[in-house]
N, C-alpha and C positions, 0 to 999 in steps of 0.2 A: 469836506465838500458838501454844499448844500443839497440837500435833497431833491429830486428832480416832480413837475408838478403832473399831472395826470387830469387828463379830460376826458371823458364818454361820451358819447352818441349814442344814446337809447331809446333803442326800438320797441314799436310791438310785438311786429312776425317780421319773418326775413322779407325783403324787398322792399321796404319804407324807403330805404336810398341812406343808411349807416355811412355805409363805405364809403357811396357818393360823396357824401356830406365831409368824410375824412381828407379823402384827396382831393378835395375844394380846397377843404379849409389850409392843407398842406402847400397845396398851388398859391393861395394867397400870401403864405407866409413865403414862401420863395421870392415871389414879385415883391415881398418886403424887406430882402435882402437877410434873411434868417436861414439859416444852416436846416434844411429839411431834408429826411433820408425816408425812403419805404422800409420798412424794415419787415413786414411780410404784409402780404395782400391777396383776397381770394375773391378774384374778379366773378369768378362762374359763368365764366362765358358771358358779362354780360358786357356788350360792346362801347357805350358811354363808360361806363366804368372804367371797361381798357384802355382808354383812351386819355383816361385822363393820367394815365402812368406816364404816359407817352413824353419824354424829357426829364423823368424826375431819377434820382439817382435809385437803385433798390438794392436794398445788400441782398448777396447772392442767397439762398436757402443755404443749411448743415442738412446734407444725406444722409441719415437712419435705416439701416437693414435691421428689418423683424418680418422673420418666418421666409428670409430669402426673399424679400421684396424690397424697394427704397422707397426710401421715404421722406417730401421734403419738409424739414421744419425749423422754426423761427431760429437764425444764432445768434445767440445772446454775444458770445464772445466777440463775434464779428461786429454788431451794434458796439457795445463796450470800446473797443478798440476804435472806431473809426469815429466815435462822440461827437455825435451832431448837438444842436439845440435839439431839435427836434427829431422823433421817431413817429414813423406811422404801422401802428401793430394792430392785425384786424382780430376780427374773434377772439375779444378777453377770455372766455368761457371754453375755449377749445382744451382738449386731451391730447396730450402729446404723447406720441410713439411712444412703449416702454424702449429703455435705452438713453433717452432724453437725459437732460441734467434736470429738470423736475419733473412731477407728474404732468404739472398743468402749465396751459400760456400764460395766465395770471402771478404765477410764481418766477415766469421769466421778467416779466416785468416789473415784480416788484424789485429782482434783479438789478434791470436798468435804471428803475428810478433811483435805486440807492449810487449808484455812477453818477449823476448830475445830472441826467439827461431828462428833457421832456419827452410824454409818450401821449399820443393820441389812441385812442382805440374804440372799437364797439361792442355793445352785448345786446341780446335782446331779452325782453322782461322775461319769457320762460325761460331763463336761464338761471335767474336768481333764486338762488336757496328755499327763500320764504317762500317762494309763492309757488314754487315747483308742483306740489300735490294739489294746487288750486287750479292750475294748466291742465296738470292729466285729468283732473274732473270734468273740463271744460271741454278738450280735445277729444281724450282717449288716446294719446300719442304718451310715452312718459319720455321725459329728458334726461338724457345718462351724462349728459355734462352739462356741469351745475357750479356756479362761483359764487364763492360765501359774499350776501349782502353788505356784510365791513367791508370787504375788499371799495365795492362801488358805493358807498357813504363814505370811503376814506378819500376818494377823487377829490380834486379842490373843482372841480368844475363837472356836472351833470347834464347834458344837453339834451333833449328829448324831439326826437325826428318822429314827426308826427305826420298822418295819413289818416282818410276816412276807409273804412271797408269800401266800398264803392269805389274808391278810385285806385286803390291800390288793387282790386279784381282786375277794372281794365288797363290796370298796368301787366297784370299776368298774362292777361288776353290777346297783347299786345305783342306777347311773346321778350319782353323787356327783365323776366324774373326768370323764368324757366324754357326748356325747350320746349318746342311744339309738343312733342310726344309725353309731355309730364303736365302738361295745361291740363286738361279735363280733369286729370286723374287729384292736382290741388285743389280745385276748385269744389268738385264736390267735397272733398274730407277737410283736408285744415284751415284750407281758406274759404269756408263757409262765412256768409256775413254775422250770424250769430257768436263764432266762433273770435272773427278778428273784432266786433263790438266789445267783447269781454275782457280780449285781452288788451283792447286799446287805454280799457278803463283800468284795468291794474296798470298799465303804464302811467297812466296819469295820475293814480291815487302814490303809485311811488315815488311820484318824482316829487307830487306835492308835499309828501312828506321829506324829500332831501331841501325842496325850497323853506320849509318852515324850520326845519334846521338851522340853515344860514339867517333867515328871520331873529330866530332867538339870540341867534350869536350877534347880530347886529345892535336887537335891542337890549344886550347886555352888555356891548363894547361903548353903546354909546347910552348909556347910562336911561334907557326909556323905561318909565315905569308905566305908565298908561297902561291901559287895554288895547290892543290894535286888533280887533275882529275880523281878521283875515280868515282863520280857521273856527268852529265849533268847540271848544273845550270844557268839559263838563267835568268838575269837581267836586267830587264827596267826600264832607267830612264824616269822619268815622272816630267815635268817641271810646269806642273798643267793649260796649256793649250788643247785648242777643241783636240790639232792631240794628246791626249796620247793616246784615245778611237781605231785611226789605232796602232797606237804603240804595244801596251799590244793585240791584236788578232796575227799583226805580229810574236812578241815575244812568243805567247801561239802556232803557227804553226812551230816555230821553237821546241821551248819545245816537242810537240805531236810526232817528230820523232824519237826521242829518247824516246823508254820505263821508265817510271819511273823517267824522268826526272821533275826537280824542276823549278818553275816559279815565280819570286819575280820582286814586283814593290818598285821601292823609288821613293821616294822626297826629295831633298837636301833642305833644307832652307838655307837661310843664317844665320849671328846675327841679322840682321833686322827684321828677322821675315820671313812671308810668301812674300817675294819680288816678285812680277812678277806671282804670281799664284791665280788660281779663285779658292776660298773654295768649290763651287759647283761644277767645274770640278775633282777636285781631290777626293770628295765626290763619285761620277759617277765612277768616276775611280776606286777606292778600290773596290764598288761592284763589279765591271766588273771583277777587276781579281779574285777577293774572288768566282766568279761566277763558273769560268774557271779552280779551283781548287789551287790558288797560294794565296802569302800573300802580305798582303800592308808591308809597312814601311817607317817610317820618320827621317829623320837624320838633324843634323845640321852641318854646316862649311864655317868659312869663303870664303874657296876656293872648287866652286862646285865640279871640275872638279877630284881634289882628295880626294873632302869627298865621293864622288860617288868612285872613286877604292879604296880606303877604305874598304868603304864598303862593294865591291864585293869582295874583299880580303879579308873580314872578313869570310864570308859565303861561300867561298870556289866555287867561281863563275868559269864556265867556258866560256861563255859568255854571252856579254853586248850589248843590243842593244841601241841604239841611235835615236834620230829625227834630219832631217836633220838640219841646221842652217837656219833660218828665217833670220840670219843680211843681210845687204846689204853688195854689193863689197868693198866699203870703207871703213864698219865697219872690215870686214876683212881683209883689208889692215891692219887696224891700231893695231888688234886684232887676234890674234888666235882664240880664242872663245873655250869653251867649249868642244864641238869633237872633234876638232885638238887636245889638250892638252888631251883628255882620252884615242885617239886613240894614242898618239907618247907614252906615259905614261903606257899603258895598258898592257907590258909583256906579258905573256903565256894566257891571256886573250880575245880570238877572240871579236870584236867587228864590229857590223852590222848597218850602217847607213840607215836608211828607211825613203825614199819619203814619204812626205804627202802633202794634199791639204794645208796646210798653210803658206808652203813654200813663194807661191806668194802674198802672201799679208801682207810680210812683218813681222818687228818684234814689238810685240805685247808691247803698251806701259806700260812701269812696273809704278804700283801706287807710287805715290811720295812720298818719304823720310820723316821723320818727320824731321823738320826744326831744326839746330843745335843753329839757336838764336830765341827771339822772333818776334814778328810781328814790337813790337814797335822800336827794335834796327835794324831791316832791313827799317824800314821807314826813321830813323834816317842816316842812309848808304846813301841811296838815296837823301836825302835832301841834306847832307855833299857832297856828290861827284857833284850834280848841283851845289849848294850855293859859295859849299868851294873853288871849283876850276874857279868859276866865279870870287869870291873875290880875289884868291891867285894871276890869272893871272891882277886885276886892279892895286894890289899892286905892282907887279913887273913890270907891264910896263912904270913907272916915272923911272926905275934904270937899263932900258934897256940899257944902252949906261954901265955903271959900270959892271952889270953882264955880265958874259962868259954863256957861255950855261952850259956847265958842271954843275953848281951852280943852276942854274936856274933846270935841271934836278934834278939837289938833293932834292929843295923843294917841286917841285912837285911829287916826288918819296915819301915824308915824309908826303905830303896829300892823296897820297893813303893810305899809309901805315893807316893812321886815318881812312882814309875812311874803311877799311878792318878791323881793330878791334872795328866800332862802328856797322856794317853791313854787315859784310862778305864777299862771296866771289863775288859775282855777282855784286853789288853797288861799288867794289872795281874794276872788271875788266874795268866796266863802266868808271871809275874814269881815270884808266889806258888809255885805249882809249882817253878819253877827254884829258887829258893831254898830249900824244902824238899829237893830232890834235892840240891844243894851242900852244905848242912847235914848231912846225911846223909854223903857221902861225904867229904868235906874234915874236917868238923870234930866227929864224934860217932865215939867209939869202939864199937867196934875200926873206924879211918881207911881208905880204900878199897875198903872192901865195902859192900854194900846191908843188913848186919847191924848191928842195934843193941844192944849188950849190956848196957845199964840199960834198964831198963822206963819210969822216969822223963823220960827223952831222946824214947822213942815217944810221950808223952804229952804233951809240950812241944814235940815237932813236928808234932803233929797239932792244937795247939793255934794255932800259928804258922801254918798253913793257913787255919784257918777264920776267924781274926784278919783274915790278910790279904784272905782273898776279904770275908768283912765292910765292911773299911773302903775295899775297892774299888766293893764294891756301893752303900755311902754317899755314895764321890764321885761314881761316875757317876748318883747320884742327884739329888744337888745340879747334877751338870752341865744334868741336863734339865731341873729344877726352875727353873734360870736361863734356860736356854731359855724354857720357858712363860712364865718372867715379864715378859720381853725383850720376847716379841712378844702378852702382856696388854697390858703399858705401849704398844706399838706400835699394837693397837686403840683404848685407853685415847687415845691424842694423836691418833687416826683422828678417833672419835667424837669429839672435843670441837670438834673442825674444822669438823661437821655446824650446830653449834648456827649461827654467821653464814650459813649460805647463803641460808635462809630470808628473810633480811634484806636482801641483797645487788640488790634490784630484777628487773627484766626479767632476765636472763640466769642466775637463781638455781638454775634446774630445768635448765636445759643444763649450767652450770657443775657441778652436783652429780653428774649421771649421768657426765660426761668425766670428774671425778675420781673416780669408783667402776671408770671402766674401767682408768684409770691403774694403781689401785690393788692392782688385781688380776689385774692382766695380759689384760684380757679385749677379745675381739674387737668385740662389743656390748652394749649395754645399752638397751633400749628399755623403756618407760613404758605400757604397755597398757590401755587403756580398754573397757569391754562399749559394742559398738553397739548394741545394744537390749536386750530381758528376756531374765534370764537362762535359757535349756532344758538337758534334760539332755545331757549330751557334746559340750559345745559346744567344751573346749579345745585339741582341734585345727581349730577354723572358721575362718577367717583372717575371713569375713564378719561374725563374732560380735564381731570385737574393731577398735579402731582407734588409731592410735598417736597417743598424747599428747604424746611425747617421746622423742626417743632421743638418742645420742651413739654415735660409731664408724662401722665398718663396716655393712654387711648387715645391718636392722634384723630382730628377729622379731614375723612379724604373730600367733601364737597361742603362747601358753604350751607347748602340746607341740612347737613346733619349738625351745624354746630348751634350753638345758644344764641349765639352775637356773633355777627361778623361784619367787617369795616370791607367795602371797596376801595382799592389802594389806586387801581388804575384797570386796564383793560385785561391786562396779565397778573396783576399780586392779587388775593387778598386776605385777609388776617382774621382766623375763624377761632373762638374761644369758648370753650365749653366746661360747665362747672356749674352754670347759676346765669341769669336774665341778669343786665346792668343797665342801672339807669341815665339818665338824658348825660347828667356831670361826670358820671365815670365811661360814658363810652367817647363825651367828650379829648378826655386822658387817653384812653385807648386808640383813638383817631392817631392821638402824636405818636405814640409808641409803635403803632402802624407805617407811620410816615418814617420814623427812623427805621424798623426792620426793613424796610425797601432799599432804603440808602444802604443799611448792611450788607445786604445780598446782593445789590449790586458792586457795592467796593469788595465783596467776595469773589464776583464773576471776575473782576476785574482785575485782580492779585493772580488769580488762578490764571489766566489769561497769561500775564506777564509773567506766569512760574515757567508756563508752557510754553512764553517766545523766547525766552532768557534762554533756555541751553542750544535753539535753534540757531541763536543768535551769536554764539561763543561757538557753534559750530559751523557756521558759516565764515566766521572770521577768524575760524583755523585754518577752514580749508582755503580761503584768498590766503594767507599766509603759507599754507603750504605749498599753493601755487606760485607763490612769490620767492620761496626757495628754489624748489624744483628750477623756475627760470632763469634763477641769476646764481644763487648762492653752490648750488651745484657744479652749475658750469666752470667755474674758477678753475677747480681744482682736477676738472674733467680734461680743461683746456691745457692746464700745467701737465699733466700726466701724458696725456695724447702727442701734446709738442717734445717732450722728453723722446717718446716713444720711436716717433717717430722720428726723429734726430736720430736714434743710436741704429736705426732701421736703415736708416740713405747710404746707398754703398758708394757713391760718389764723393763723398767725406773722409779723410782717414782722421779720427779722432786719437786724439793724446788719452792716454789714460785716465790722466787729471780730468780732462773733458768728462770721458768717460764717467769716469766716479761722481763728477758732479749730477752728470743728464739723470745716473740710473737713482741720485740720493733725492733731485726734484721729483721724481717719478714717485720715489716710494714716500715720501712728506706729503705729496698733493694723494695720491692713494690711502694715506692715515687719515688726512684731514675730512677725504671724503666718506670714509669708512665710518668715522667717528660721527658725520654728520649722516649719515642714513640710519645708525643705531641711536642716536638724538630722536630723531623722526619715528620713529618706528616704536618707540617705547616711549615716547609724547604720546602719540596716539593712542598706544593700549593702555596708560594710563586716563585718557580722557574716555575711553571705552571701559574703560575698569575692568580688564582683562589681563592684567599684567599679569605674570607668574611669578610666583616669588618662593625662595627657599633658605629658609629662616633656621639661622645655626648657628652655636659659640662660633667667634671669630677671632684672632686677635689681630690687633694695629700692629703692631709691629711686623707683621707680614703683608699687611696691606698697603698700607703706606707708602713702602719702597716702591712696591709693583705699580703705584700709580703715578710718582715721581717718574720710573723708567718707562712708563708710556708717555711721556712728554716730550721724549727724546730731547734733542740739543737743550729745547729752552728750562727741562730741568737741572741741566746745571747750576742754574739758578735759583734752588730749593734747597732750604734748610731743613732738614726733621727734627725733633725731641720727641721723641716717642720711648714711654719708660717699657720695658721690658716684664718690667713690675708689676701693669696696668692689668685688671680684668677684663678676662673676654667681652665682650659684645654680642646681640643677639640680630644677627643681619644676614643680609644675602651677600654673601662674599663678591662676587663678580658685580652685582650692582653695587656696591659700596665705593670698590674700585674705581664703576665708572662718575658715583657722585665725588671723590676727592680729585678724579684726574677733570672733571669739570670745573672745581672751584678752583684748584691749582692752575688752571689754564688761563682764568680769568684772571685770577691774581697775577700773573706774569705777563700777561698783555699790557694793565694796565697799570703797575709797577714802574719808575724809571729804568733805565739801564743801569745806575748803577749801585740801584738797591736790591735786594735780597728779599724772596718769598719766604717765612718762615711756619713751619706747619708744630702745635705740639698738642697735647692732649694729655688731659686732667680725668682722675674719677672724683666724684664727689656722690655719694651714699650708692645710690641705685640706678645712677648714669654714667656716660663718661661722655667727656663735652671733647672735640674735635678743633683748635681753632687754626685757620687759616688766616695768615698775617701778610697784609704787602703796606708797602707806603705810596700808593698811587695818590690822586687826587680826591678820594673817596668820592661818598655821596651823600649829598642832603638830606638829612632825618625824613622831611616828608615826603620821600621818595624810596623809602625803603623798602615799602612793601610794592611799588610799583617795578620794580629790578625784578622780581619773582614772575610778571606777566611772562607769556609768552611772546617771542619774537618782541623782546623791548633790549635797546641798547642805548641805554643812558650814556649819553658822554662821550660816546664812540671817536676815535680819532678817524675813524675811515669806514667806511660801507662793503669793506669785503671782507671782514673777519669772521662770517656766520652769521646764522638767524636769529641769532639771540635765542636760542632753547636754553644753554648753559643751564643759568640758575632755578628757570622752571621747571625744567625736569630736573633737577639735583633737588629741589625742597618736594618735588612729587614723589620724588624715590625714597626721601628720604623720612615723608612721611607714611609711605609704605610702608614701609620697615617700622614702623613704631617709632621714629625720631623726632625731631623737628631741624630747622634750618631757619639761622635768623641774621640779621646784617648785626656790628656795632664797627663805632666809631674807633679806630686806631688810636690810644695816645699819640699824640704827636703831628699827627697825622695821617691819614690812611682809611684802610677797610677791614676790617677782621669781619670773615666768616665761620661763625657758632653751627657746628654741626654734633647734635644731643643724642646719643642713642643708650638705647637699656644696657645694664650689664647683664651679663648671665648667672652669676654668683655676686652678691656685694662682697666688696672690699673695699680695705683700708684707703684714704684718701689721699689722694698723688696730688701733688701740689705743681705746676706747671711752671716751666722756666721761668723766669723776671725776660721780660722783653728787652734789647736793647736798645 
């Protein structure tokens, strides 16, 4: 059933016309021919109001006694059941009677929406959470009932009933809000015009902010990237240096002039990771603006300059402020840098560069790269570029007079080149250099000086330079390029590992966090859950949250105690503690996030079904037991009773033969019923696991008999082989009885007439097997194990021979006992029933009749 939708009317103060505005809008949809119900309403005496009830249906109130008084309040159950389109529910923020089925109105309704139903209702702004301790400042009143903000951001519809102080006064004065005798006494205290001025404006600043919500959702549905200057949005980047700390005050003084304006910090990483920035200033940082009323946020991109307009494009920024550039003149020369490129880039986007004290001291050295080779192939670089161009130039100087220089520059162009694919790029540039200075002095005229005497020579070695740092700078390009790909392909075989865990039963969501720790070296990994509705600053509450799941060490109880933590949704998230992870491993960590969520929820969700399964096998005992009780009992109640009552009528003189027949239906339909209430009765305490049982050598051969003889007539139709020979058995004699006199009963039911039941029994090592033999119709293999249900009668010639307990409770019983109980196929024809029990002593092996 779909979700049902929810609408507001939000007020300032009481009396703007909420209510009003409900049962209008309720009236209208009536005259539109839509299912409208009141489902609770608090008119206050106020007479238009009541009036507009006047014709509408209203579910009755649920009466509440607390402390000996009633009390009426909203019934859920009664809405529910009588599911309108629509409902009209006043006072979301109301405190319901202890006693209630929740604390609060808002939890009734979330109630109803979950029923399908539409709900209308109102609240007014001091009501809401945020702003609660902003009211009592203003007022001096505090409000003790208070509805969490998510609740009214999750409305699909927000309406705001709007009033000037002044006219809502002479609506009080009018006597229209309150009674006479409470007029003066409002007027001077809450409904002061200062007072509703204040609160009219947090109304308005709230709702602006639920309209800019749907704003973003719009210009993300429909693909707008623009800027649309509706709101103020002011964006600081923060580079994760000391100058963010002026930054983010700068940018929050910009923010502050603008009412209601929005205040947002990034940080661009690169793919490298956190390049250039200190964990603990950026740390510093988020509090600082989280302090100042704005939000952090971290982005990744190759190219800062436009994952930062990105991003402010994304969020609908109007401006962006900046830090000045720390490079030096020549890095600028060689470089735009960062501001240049946001501010030429920036569009409709104002952007603010701001002085800080860090400017002079330069730019701050970014931690180093991880190395695209190892240590031992950049040592090997370095030896090769001294060694090799030592050796290359001994060898070529006996052939000085044969080679041209050209040639001579090829081999040593072909020693860098080695040098750069065993070492990279710096041992390569090295090489480069050496090899330009040897070239020079060894083998370009005039020989032994730093003087070149063709011009052509300088320009062929100055070309052999830029050659070589080139194709140095190419390899060690390629070397990191192999890198990245090495450990894509390494995420690449991570994630694809993700997809079975899912799958993998109970242990799925441990199994998945231990291999995320494995993974990444980390100390913890916990699975975080919201204990109740979400408030603001809750993610350092340890009470806020509770652990669904962890793997490792020292679990964390709130997102701000951990290293890295991933937002999974409003309720998960995935908190890991060990060591900081950069932009491409928390990428990984996202998915492994994504999957623990699907885990725990296909956990709730088994659990769930562990929990209805025996509810469910127990409800559909008890219809089957009431389905006996009603029919199958009666039979036998009815035979007995008519007997009885025959032999009772003294208006009859009965023959003896009469006689003996009436008194033998009596005591057959009295067995049958005997037999079927000890069925019932020990079903049951087996499905309670309460049975009693008294476990002791037995032998067959005294049992057997006695179960044939409770068969009466129709065991005349029973064969035994039961050796004398045979070892005891370790069972409950009286239940054993009644598991053979059940399979024996079956077997003669559905036997012809003029075949023969025949029962024998074999030991073999540390059992002895029971078989019941008939030549009925048997049963079909894939239905074997379906004969053991209860109440099933495969094949039945008639619907009055029992409830089919029989063989259920015979393989219950008999698995009680330590047996089992299984179908096979008759040679020939037929059914054999295998009933296995322990011996009590082994012995020698009895071999069982040859069937006929």
């Amino acid at each position: 059933m779909a979700r049902g939708r929810l609408r507001i009317y939000l007020g300032a103060a009481p009396g703007v016309g909420k209510t009003y505005a409900m049962l209008d809008e309720g009236r209208r949809g009536l005259e539109r021919g839509r299912d409208v119900v009141v489902g609770l309403v608090e008119t206050h005496d106020r007479p238009r109001t009541a009036a507009l009830l006047a014709g509408m249906e209203v579910i009755p109130r649920r009466q509440v006694v607390y402390r000996g008084a009633a009390f009426g309040e909203l019934d859920v159950k009664a809405v529910i059941a009588r599911h309108p389109k629509i409902a009209l529910i006043d006072e979301l923020a109301h405190t319901n009677v202890p006693g209630s089925g929740h604390p609060k109105r808002w939890q009734d309704i979330e109630e109803i929406l979950d029923a399908g139903i539409d709900v209308i209702s109102t609240v007014n702004i001091q009501h809401l959470e945020s702003v609660n301790d902003v009211v009592f400042q203003i007022t001096g009143i505090p409000q003790r009932e208070t509805v969490p903000d998510e609740v009214v951001r999750r409305a699909d519809q927000v309406e705001l009933v709007d009033m000037s102080p002044e006219a809502l006064r002479r609506r009080m004065a009018h006597g229209n809000v309150y009674r006479p005798e409470k007029i003066d006494a409002a007027l001077s205290n809450y409904f002061r015009v200062g007072n509703l001025t204040a609160l009219r404006e947090l109304a308005l600043l709230w709702v602006a902010d639920k309209v800019d919500e749907q704003l973003d959702r719009y210009r993300a549905e429909h693909g707008i990237a623009g800027t649309w200057e509706a709101r103020e949005r002011v964006v600081v980047a923060l580079s994760g240096g000391p100058e963010g700390d002026t930054l983010l005050r700068r940018a929050a003084r910009i923010a502050d002039r603008t009412k209601g304006a929005d205040l947002l910090a990034v940080h661009v990483t690169t793919g490298e990771g956190l390049t250039g920035a200190h964990p603990a200033h950026l740390a510093r940082q988020r509090a600082l603006v989280e302090s100042m009323g704005g939000s952090y946020h971290q982005v990744a991109g190759a190219d800062i300059a436009h994952a930062l307009l990105d991003f402010a494009r994304g969020v609908n920024a109007t401006q962006l402020v900046l830090g000045a550039s720390r490079r030096g003149r020549l890095a600028r020369l060689l470089s735009p840098g960062v501001s240049v490129i946001t501010t030429a880039d920036s569009g409709s986007i104002d952007v603010h560069m701001v002085t800080h004290e860090e400017m002079s001291r330069g730019r701050r050295r970014a931690p180093r790269r991880e190395a695209a080779l190892t240590p031992g192939r950049r040592l090997a670089g370095w030896v090769l570029a001294v060694l090799g161009m030592g050796a290359l130039t001994a060898v070529l100087l006996p052939f000085r007079d044969e080679l041209r220089l050209p040639s001579e520059m090829l081999l040593y162009l072909l020693m860098v080149i080695a040098v750069a694919l065993a070492g990279g790029l710096w041992p390569a540039l090295a090489a480069a250099v050496g090899g330009f200075l040897l070239l020079n002095w060894f083998f370009t005229a005039p020989t032994h000086t730093w003087t070149v005497s063709d011009p052509e020579n300088v320009f062929s070695l100055v070309v052999f330079v830029l050659v070589a740092a080139t194709v140095s700078a190419v390899v060690d390009l390629a070397a990191r390029r192999t890198r990245e790909a090495a450990r894509a392909g390494a995420d690449a075989a991570l994630l694809s590992t993700l997809a079975g865990h899912v799958l993998r039963g109970d242990a799925a969501l441990p199994s998945l966090l231990a291999r995320l720790r494995e993974t990444f070296g980390l100390t913890s990994v916990t699975l975080l859950e919201r204990a109740g509705t979400p408030v603001p600053d809750d993610r350092s509450d340890p009470r806020a949250w509770r652990i669904a799941a962890t793997a490792g060490g020292t679990p964390c109880t709130s997102p701000a105690a951990a290293d890295t933590d991933v937002v999974i949704d409003e309720e998960l998230t995935l908190a890991v503690r060990g060591r900081l992870l950069d932009a491409a491993d928390r990428r990984v960590l996202e998915a492994f996030a994504a999957e623990a969520a699907v885990a725990l929820r296909q956990r709730r969700l088994r659990e769930e079904a562990d929990q209805a399964r025996p509810l469910a096998e127990a409800d559909r005992m008890r219809t089957a037991l009431l389905a006996a009780v009603g029919h199958d009992l009666r039979t036998p109640l009815a035979s007995a009773r008519a007997a009885v009552e025959s032999l009772r009528t003294t208006g009859v003189d009965w023959s003896p033969q009469d006689r003996e027949e009436l008194l033998a239906t009596a005591d057959e339909s009295l067995i049958k019923l005997n037999r079927l209430v000890d069925n019932l009765l020990d079903m049951s305490r087996l499905q309670a696991g309460v049975l009693g049982l008294a476990r002791q050598p037995v032998a067959l051969e005294e049992v057997v008999p006695r179960a044939i003889d409770d068969l009466g007539p129709p065991g005349d139709r029973v064969d035994a082989d039961v050796s004398v020979e045979l070892p005891e058995v370790v069972a409950d004699a009286a239940l054993l009885e009644r598991v053979l006199v059940n399979l024996l009963s079956n077997a003669v039911r559905y036997s012809p007439p003029e075949e023969r039941v025949l029962v024998t029994a074999s030991a073999y090592g540390d059992h002895v097997e029971v078989r019941v033999v008939d030549r009925g119709p048997g049963i079909p293999r894939e239905a074997h194990d379906r004969v053991f249900l209860p109440f099933q009668r495969l094949g039945d010639r008639d619907s009055h021979t029992g409830v089919g307990l029989g063989l259920a409770l015979s393989r219950g019983l008999a698995e009680a006992m330590g047996g089992t109980l299984v179908p096979e196929e008759t040679p020939g024809g037929g059914l054999t029933m295998i009933l296995t029990l322990p011996v009590s002593t082994p012995a020698p092996a009895v071999r069982p009749k040859e069937l006929p």
